[in-house]
N, CA, C and O atoms as CSV, one atom per row, in Angstrom:
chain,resi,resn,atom,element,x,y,z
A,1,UNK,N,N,6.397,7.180,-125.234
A,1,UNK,CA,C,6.806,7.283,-123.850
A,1,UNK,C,C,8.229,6.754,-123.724
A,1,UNK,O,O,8.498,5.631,-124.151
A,2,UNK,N,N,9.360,7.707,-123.018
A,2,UNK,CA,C,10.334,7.311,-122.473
A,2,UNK,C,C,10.273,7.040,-121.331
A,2,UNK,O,O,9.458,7.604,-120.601
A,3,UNK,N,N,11.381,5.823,-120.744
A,3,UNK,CA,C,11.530,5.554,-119.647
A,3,UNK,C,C,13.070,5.104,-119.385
A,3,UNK,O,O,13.701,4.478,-120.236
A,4,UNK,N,N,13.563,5.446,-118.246
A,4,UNK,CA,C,15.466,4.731,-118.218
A,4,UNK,C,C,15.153,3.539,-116.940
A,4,UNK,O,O,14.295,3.428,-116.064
A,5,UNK,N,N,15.876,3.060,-117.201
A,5,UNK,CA,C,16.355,1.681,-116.199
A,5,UNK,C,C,17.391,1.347,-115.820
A,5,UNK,O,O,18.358,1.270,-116.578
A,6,UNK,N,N,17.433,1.127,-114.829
A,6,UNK,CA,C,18.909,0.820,-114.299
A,6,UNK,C,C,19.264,-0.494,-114.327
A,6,UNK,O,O,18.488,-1.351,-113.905
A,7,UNK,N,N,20.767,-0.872,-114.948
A,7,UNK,CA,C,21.075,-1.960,-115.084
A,7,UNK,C,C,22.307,-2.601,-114.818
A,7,UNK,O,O,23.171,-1.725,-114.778
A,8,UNK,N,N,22.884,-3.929,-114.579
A,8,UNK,CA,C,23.906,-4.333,-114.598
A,8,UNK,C,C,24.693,-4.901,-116.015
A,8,UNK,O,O,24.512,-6.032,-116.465
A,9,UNK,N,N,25.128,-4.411,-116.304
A,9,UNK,CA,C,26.372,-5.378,-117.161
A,9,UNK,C,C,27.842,-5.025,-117.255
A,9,UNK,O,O,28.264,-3.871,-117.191
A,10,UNK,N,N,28.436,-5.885,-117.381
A,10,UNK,CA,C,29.512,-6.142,-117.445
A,10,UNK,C,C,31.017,-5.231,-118.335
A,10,UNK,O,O,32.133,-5.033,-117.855
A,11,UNK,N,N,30.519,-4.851,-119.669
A,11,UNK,CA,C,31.058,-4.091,-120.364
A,11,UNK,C,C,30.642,-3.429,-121.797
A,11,UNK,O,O,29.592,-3.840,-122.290
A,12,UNK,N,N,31.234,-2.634,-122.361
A,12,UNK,CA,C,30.309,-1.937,-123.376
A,12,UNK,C,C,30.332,-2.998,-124.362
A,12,UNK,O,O,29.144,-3.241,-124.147
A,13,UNK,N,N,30.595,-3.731,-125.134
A,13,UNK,CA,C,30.223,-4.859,-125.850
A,13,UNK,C,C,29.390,-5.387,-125.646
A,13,UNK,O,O,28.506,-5.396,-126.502
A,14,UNK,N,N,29.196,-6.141,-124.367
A,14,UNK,CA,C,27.916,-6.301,-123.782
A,14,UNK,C,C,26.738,-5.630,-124.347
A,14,UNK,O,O,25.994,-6.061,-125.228
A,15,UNK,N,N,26.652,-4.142,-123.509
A,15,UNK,CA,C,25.601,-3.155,-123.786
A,15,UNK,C,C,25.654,-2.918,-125.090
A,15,UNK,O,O,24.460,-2.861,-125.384
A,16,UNK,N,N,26.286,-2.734,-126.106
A,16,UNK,CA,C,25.722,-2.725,-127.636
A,16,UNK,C,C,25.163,-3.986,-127.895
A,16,UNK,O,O,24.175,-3.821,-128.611
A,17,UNK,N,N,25.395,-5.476,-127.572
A,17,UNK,CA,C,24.701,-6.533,-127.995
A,17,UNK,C,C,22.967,-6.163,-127.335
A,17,UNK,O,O,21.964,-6.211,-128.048
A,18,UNK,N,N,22.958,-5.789,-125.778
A,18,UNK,CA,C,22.084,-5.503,-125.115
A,18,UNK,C,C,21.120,-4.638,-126.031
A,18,UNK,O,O,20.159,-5.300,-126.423
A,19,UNK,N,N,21.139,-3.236,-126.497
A,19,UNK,CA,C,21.042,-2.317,-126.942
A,19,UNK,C,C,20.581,-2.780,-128.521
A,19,UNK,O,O,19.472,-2.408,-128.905
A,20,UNK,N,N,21.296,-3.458,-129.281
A,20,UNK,CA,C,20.884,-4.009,-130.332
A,20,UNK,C,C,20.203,-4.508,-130.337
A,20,UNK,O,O,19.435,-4.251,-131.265
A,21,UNK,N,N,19.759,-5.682,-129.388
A,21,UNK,CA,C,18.830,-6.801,-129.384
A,21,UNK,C,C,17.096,-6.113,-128.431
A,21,UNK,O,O,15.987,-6.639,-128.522
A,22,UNK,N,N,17.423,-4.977,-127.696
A,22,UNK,CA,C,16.374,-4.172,-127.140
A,22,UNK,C,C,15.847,-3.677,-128.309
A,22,UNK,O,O,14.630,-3.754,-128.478
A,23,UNK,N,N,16.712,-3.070,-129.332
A,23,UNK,CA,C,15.508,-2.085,-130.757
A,23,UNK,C,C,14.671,-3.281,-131.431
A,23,UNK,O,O,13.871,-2.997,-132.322
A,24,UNK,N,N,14.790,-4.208,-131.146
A,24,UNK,CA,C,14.200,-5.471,-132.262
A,24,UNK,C,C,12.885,-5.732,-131.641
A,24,UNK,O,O,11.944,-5.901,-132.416
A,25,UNK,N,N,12.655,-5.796,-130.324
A,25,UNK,CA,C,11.327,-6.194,-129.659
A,25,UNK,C,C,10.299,-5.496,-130.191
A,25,UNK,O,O,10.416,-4.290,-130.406
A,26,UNK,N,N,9.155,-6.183,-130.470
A,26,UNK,CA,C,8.161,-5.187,-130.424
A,26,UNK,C,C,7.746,-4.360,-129.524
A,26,UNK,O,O,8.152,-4.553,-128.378
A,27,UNK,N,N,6.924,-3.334,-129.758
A,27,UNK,CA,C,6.784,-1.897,-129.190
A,27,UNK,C,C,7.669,-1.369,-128.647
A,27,UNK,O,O,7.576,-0.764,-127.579
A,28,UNK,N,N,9.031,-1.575,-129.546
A,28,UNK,CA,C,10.281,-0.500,-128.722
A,28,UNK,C,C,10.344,0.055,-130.064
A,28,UNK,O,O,10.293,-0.495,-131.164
A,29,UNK,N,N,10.514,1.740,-129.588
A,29,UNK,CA,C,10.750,2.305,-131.046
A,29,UNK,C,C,12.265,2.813,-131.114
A,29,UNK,O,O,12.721,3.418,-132.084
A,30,UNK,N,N,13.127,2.429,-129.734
A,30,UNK,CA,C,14.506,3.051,-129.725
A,30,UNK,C,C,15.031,2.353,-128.625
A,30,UNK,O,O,14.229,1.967,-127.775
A,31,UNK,N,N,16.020,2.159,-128.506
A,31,UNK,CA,C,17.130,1.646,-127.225
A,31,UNK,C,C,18.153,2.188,-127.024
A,31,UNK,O,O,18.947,2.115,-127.962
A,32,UNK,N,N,18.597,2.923,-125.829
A,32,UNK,CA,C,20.120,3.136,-126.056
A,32,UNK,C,C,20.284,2.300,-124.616
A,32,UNK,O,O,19.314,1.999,-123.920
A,33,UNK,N,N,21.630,1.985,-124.293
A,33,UNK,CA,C,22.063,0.975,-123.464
A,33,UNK,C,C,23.402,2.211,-123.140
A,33,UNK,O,O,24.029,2.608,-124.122
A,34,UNK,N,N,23.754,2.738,-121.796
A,34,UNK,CA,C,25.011,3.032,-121.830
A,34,UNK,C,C,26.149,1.964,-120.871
A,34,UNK,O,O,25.775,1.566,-119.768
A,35,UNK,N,N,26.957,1.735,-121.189
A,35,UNK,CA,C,28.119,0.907,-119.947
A,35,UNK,C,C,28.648,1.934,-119.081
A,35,UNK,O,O,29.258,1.605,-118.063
A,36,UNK,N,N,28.464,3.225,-119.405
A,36,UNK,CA,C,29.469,3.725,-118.158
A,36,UNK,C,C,28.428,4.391,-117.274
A,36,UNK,O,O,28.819,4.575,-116.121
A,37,UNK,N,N,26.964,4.870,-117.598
A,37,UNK,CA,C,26.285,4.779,-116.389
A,37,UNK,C,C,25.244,4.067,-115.980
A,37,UNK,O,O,24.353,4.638,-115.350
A,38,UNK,N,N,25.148,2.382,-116.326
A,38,UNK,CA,C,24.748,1.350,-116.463
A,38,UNK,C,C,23.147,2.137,-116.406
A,38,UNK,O,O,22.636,2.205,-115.288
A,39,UNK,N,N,22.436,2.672,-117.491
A,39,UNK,CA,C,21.434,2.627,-117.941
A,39,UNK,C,C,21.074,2.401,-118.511
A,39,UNK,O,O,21.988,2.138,-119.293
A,40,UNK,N,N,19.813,2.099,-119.199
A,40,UNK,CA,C,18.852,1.570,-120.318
A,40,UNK,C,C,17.979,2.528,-120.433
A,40,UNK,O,O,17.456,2.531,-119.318
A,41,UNK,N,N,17.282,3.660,-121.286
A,41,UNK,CA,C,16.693,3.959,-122.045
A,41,UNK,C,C,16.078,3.486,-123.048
A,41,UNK,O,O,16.723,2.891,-123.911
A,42,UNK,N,N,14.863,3.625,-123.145
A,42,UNK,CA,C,13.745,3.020,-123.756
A,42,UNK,C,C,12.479,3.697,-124.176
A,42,UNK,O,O,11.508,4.139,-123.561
A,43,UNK,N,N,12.853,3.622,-125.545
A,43,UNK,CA,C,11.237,4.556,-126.049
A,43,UNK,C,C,10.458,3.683,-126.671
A,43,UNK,O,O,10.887,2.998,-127.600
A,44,UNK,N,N,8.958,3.594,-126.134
A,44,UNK,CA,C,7.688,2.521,-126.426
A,44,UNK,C,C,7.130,3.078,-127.408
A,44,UNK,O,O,7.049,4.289,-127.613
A,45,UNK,N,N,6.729,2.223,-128.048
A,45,UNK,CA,C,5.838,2.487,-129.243
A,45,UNK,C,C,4.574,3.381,-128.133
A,45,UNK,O,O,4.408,3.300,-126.916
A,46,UNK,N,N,3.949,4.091,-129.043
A,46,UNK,CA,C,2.188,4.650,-128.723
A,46,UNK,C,C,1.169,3.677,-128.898
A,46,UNK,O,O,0.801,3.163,-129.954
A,47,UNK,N,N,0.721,3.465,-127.647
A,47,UNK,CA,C,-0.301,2.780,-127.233
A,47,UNK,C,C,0.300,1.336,-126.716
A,47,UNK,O,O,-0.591,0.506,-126.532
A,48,UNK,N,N,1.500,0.921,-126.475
A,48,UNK,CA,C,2.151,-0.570,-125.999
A,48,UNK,C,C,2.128,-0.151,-124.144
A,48,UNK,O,O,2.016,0.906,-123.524
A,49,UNK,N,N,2.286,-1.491,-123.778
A,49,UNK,CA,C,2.349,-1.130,-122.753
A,49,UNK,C,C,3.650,-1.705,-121.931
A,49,UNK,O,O,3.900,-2.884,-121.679
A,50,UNK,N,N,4.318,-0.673,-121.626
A,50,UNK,CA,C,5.886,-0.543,-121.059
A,50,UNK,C,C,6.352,-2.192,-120.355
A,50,UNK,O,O,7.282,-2.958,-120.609
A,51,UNK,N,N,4.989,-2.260,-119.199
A,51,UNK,CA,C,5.128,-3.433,-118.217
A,51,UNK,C,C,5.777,-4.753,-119.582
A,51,UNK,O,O,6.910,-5.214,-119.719
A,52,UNK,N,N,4.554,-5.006,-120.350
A,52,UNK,CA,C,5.009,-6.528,-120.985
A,52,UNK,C,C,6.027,-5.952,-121.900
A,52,UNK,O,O,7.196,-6.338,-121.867
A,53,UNK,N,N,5.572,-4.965,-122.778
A,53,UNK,CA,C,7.104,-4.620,-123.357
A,53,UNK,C,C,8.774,-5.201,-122.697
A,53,UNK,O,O,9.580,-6.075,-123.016
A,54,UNK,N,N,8.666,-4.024,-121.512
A,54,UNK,CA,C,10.041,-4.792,-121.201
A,54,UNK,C,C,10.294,-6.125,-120.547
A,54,UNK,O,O,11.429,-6.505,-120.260
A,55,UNK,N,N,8.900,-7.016,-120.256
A,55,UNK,CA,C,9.576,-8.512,-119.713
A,55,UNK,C,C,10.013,-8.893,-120.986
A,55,UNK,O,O,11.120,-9.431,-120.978
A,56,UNK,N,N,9.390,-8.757,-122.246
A,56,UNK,CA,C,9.993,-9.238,-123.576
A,56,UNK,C,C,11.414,-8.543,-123.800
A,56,UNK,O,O,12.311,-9.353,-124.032
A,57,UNK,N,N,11.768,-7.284,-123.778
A,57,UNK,CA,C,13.466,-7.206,-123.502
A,57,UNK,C,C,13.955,-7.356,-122.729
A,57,UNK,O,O,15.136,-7.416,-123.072
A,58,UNK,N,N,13.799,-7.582,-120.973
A,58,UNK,CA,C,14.536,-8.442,-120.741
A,58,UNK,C,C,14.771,-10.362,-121.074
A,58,UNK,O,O,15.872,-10.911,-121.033
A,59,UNK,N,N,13.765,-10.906,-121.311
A,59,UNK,CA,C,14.214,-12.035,-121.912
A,59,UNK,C,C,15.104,-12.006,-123.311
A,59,UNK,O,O,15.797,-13.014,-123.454
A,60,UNK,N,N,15.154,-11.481,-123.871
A,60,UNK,CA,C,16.025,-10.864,-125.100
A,60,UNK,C,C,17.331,-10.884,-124.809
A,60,UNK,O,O,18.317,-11.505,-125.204
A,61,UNK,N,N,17.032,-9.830,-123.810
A,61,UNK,CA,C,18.882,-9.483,-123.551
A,61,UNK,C,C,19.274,-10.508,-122.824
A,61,UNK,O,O,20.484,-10.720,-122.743
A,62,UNK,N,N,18.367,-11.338,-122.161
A,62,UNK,CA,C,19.005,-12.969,-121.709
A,62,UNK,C,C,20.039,-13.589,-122.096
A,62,UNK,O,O,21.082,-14.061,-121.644
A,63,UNK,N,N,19.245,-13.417,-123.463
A,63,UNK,CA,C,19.563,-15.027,-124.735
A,63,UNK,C,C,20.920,-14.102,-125.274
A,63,UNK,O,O,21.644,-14.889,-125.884
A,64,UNK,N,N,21.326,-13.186,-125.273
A,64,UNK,CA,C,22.646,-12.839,-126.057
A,64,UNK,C,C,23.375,-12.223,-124.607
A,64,UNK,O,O,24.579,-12.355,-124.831
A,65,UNK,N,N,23.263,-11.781,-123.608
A,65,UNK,CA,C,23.945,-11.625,-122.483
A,65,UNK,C,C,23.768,-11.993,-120.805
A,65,UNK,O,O,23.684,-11.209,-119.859
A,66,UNK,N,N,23.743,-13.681,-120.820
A,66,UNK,CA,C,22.731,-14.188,-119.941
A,66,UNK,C,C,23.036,-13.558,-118.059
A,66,UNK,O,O,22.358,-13.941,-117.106
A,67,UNK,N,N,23.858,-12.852,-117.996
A,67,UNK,CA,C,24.349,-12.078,-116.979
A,67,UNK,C,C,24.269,-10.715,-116.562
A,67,UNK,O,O,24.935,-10.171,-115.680
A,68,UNK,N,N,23.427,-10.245,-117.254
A,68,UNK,CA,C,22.919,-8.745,-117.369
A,68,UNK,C,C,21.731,-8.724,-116.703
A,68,UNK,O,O,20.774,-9.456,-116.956
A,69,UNK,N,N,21.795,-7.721,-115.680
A,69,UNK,CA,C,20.271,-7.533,-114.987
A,69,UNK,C,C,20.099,-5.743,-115.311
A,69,UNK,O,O,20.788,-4.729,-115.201
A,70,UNK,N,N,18.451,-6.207,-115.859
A,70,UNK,CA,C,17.882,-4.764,-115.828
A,70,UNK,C,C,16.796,-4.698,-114.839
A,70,UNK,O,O,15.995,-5.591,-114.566
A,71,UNK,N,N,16.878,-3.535,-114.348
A,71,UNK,CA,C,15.708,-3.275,-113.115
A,71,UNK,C,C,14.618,-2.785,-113.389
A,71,UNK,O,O,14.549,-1.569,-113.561
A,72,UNK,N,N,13.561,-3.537,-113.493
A,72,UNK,CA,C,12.274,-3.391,-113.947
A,72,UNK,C,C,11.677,-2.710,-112.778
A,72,UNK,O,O,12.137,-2.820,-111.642
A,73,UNK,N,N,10.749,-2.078,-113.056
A,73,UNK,CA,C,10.245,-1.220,-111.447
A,73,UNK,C,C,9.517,-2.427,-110.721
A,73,UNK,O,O,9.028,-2.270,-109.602
């Protein structure tokens, strides 16, 4: 399952740290992060479930960009 999110950050450095540190979580099988139309894309592993998935990337992208907000539904 894909899903996009809308997000704040600051600049594309940012979003590749963002983006890097999103593929590492468990049940993410992909991340892309863009800076110029502040989205997040996100593909879940089969059978994870999206909700706790992404509170675990957003605490992630915390700890390496503590000023970045992603919009969780």
């Amino acid at each position: 399952m894909k899903k996009t999110y809308k997000i704040e950050v600051d600049c594309a450095n940012c979003a590749l740290k963002m983006e890097e540190t999103a593929k590492k979580v468990e049940g993410v099988t992909d991340a892309t992060v863009s800076f110029m139309t502040q989205k997040m894309k996100v593909e879940f592993a089969e059978g994870s479930d999206a909700k706790t998935v992404m509170e675990q990337v957003v605490k992630a992208c915390k700890k390496v960009e503590d000023d970045c907000v992603i919009y969780v539904d």
